[in-house]
C-alpha positions as CSV (number, residue, x, y, z in Angstrom):
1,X,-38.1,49.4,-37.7
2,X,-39.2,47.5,-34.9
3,X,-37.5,49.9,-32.2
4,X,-39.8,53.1,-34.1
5,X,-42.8,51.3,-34.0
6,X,-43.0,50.4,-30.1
7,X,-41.9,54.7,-29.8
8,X,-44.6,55.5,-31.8
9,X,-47.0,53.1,-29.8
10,X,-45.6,55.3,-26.7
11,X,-46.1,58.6,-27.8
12,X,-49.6,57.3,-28.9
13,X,-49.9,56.5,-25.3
14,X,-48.7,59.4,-24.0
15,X,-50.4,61.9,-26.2
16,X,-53.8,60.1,-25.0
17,X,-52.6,60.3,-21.1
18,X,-51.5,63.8,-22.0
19,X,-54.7,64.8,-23.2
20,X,-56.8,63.6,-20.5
21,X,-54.6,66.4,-18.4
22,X,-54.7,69.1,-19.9
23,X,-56.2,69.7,-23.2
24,X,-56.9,73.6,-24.0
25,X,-53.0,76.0,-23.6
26,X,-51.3,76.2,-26.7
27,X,-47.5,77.0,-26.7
28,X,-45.7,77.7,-30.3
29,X,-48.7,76.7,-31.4
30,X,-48.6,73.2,-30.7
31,X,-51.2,72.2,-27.4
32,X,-49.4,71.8,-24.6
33,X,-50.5,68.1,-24.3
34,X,-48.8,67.0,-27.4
35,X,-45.6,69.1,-26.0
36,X,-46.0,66.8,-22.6
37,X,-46.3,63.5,-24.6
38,X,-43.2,64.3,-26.8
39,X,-41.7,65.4,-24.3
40,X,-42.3,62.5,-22.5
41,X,-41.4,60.3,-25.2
42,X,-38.0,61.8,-25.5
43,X,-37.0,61.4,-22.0
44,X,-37.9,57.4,-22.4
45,X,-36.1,57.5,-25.7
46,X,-33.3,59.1,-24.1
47,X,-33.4,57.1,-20.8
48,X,-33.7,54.0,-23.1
49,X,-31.2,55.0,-25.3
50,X,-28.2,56.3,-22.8
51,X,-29.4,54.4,-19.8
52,X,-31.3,51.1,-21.2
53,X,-29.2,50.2,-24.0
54,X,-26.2,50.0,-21.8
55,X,-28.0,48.7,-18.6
56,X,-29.7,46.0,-20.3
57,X,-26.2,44.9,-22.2
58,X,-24.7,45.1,-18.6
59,X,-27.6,43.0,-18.0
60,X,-27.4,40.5,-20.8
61,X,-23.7,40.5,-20.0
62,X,-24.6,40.0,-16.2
63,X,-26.8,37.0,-17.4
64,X,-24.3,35.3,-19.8
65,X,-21.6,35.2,-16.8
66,X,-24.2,34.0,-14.1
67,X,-25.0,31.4,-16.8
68,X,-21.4,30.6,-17.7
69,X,-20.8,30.0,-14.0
70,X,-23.6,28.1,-13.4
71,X,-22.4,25.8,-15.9
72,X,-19.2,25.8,-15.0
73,X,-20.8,25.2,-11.6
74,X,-22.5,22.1,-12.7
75,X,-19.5,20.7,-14.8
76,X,-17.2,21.4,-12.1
77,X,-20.2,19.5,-9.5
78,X,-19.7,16.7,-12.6
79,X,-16.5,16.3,-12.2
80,X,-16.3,16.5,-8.6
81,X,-18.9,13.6,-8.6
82,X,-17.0,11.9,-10.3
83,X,-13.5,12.2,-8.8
84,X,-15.8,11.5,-5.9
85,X,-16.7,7.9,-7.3
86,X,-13.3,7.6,-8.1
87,X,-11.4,8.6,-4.9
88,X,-14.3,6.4,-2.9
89,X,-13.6,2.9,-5.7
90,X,-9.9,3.5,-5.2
91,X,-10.5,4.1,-1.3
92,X,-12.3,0.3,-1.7
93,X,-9.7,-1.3,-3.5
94,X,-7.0,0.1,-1.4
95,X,-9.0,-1.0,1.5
96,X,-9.3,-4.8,-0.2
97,X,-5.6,-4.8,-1.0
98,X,-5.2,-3.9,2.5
99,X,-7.0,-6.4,3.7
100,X,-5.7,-8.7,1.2
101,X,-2.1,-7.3,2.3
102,X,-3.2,-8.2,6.1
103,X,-3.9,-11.7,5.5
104,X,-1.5,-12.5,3.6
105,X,1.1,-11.6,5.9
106,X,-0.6,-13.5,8.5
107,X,-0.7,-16.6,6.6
108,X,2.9,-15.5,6.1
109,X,3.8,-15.8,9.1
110,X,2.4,-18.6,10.1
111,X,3.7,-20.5,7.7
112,X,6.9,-18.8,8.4
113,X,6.1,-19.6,12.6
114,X,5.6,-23.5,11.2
115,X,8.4,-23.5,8.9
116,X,10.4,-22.3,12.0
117,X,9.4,-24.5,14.2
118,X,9.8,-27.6,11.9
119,X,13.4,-26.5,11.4
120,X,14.1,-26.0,14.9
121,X,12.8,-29.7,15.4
122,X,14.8,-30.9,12.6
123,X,17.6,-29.0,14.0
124,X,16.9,-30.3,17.3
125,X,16.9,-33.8,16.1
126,X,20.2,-33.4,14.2
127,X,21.6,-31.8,17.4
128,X,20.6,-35.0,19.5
129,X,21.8,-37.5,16.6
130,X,25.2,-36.0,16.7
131,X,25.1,-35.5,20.4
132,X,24.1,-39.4,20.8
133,X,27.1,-40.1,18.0
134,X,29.1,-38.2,20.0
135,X,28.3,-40.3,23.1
136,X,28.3,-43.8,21.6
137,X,31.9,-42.6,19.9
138,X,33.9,-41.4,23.2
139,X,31.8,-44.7,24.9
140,X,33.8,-46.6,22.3
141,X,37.0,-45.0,22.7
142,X,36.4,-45.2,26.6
143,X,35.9,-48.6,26.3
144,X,39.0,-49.1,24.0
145,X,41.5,-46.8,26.4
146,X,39.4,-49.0,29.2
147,X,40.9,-52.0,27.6
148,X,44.3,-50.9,26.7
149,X,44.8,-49.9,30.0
150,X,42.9,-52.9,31.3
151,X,44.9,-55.5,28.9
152,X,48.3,-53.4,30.2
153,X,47.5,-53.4,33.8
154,X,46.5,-57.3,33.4
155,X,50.0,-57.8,31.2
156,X,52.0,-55.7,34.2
157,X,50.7,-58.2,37.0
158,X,50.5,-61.1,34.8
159,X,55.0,-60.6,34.6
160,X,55.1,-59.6,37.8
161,X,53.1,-62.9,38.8
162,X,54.9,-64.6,35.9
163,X,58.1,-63.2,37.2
164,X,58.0,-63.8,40.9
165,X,56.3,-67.3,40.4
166,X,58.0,-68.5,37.2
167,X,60.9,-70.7,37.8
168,X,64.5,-71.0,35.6
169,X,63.0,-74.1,34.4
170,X,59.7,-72.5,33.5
171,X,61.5,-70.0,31.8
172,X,63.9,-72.1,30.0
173,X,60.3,-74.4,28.7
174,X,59.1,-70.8,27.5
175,X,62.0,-70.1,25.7
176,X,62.1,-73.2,23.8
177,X,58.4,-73.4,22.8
178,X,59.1,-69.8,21.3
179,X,62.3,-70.6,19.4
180,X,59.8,-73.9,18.1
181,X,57.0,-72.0,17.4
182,X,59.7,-69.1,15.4
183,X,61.2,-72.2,13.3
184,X,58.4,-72.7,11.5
185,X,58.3,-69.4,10.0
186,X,62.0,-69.5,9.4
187,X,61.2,-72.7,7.2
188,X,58.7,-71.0,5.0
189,X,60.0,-67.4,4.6
């Protein structure tokens, strides 16, 4: 009802416009005026109808996908935004635990560097303690082999002296003060 309103508002129009032309030939009799108005008014009806109709759904249709992409346009900035926020938070955290990672390792290894070096000094006094051991035993045993040898050499020229020097009657004095000190034992066993 609308729609034949505004087309009879046109041809109102148009009959005026025509009027204002030409206003005196008569065809079928019907003044040519009021032919050029509905005349007019079909073509728009027609060019509405055909042309408009389908131009302005194209239109509408044009409008509704320009709008649907905006929006997508916006959710899409939305989220893009906020992957941004969420890509540049994890970038900070992975560049604290980085960080975190760094100086850890170096206390790490300097604690590992001390650690080291304490061992090696433990080691090192270990090493010296046996070494020192090591000295003081084979200064033991080179003094006992010192002896032996000492006490053996000393024995050796002590019966050679006592051999060259001692006399049958030293001998024979010798001899008896052994069987004496023998008898002794004999007496208690």
């Amino acid at each position: 009802m609308k729609s034949l309103g505004a087309w009879v508002v046109v041809f109102v129009v148009l009959l005026g416009m025509a009027y204002g032309v030409d206003h005196g030939e008569v065809k079928l009799g019907i003044p040519v005026f009021v032919w050029l108005a509905l005349n007019l008014t079909v073509f728009l009806f027609l060019l509405a109808r055909f042309i408009g109709r389908p131009l302005a759904a194209f239109l509408e249709a044009r409008k509704d996908g320009i709008a649907g992409d905006l929006k997508q346009a916006k959710e899409r900035l939305v989220e893009a935004e906020t992957l941004k926020a969420e890509v540049l938070d994890r970038l900070s955290k992975v560049e604290a635990e980085v960080s975190e990672i760094h100086q850890r390792s170096e206390t790490l290894g300097q604690e590992e560097a001390e650690r080291i070096a304490i061992e090696g000094q433990k080691e090192a006094e270990r090493l010296l303690q046996r070494v020192s051991e090591e000295i003081s035993q084979r200064e033991t045993e080179t003094r006992e082999v010192l002896a032996k040898e000492t006490a053996e050499l000393t024995a050796g020229l002590a019966r050679d002296l006592l051999q060259k020097s001692m006399t049958d009657a030293d001998r024979k004095r010798v001899m008896d003060r052994s069987v004496e000190a023998l008898r002794p034992v004999d007496r208690e066993g």
